[in-house]
C-alpha positions as CSV (number, residue, x, y, z in Angstrom):
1,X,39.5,-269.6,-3.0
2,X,36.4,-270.3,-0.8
3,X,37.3,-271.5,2.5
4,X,33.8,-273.6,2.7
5,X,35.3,-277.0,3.0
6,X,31.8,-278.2,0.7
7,X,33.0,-276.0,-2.0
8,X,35.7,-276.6,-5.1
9,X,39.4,-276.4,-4.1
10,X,43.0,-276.9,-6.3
11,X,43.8,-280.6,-6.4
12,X,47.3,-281.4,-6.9
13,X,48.0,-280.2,-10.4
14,X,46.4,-277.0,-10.2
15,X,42.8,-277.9,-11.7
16,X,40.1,-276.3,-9.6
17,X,38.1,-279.7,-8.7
18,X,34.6,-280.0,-6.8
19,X,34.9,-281.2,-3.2
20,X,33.0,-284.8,-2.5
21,X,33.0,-285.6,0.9
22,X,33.6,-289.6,2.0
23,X,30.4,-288.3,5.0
24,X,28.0,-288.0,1.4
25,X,27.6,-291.5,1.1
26,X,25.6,-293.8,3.2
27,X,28.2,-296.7,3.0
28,X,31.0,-294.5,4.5
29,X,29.3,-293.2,7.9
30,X,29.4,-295.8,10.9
31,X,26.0,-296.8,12.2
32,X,24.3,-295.3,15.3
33,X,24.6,-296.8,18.4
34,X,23.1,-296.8,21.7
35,X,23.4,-295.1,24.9
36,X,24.2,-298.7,27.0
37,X,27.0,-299.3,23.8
38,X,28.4,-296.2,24.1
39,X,28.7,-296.8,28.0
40,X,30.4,-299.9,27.7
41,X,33.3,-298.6,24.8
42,X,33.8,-296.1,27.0
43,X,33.9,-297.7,31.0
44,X,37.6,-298.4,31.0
45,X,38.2,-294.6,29.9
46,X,41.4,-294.0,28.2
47,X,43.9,-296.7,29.1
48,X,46.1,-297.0,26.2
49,X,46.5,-293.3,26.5
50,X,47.5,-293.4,29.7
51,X,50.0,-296.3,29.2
52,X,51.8,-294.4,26.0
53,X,52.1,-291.4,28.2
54,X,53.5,-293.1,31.1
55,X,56.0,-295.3,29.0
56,X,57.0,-292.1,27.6
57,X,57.6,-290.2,30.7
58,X,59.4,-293.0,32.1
59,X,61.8,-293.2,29.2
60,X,62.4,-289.5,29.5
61,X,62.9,-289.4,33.3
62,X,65.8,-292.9,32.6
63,X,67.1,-290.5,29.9
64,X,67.5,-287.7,32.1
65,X,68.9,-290.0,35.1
66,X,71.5,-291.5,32.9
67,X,72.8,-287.8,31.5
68,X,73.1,-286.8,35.1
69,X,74.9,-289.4,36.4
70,X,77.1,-290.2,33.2
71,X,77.7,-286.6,31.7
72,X,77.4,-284.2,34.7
73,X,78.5,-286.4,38.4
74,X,82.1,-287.1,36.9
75,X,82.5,-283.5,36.0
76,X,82.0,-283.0,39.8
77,X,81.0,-279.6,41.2
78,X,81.3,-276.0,39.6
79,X,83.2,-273.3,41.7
């Protein structure tokens, strides 16, 4: 099997089908845009990223806070 991702491949019941990519078709390839448009999508930078990875960390770090003090402080200390 050719690993040319233009080329035929195995569809899902074994039948060796030609490859047509969703890119060869005018309709299905988002129109240019400009410099000044680009700019502007992209001022704020990546916001929502940062906000998922902060909720995120801060659920793990509560997480971790309430197995310290609710599993390990009662156990008291080893030795």
């Amino acid at each position: 099997m050719s690993t040319d991702p233009s080329g035929p491949h195995a569809s899902a019941n074994g039948a060796i089908e030609p490859h047509i990519s969703a890119a060869a078709i005018r309709e299905h390839v988002a129109a240019p845009i400009d410099s000044e448009t680009a700019a502007a999508a992209l001022s704020h930078g990546p916001r929502g990223a940062l906000l998922v990875a902060g909720i995120s960390v801060g659920l793990l770090f509560i997480g971790w806070l309430l197995f310290y003090f609710i599993l390990f402080m009662p156990r008291g200390s080893v030795g």
